[in-house]
C-alpha positions in Angstrom: -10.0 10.1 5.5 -8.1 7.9 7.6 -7.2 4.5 7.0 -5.3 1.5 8.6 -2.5 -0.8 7.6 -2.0 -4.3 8.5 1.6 -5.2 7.8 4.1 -8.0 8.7 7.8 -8.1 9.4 10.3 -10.7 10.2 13.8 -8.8 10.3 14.0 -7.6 6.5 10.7 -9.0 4.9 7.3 -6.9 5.2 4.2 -8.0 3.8 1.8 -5.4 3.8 -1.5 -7.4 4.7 -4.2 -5.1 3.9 -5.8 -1.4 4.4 -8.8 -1.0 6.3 -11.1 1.4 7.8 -10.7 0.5 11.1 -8.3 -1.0 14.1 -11.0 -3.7 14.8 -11.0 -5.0 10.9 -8.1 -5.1 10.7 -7.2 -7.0 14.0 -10.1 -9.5 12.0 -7.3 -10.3 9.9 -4.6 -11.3 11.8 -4.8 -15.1 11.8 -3.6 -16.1 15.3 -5.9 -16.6 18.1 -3.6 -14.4 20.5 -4.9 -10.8 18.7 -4.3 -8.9 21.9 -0.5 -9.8 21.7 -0.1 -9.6 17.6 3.2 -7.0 17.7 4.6 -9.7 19.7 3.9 -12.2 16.0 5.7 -9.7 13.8 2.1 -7.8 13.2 1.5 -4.1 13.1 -1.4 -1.5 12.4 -0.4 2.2 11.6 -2.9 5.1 11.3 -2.5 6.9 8.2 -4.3 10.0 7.4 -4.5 10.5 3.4 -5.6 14.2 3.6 -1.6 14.2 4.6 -1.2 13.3 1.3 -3.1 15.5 -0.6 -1.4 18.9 -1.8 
């Protein structure tokens, strides 16, 4: 299963934001009008595979 996480960072602070199933939902939750350019706001979605997890 593979999930996405939407987290935030401004030089030592991250907020993770949520985990969703896809890129598009979580792009949904960025709250700036400028979603194409979000890395630029401190925003970033990384893939994560949880059978990576699993032993």
């Amino acid at each position: 299963m593979v999930v996405y996480v939407l987290w935030w960072q401004k030089y030592d602070n991250v907020e993770i934001w949520g985990v969703y199933s896809s890129v598009e939902e979580a792009k949904k939750h960025i709250p700036d009008d400028d979603v194409e350019n979000y890395e630029c706001e401190g925003f970033s979605i990384e893939e994560f595979d949880l059978d990576d997890f699993v032993s």
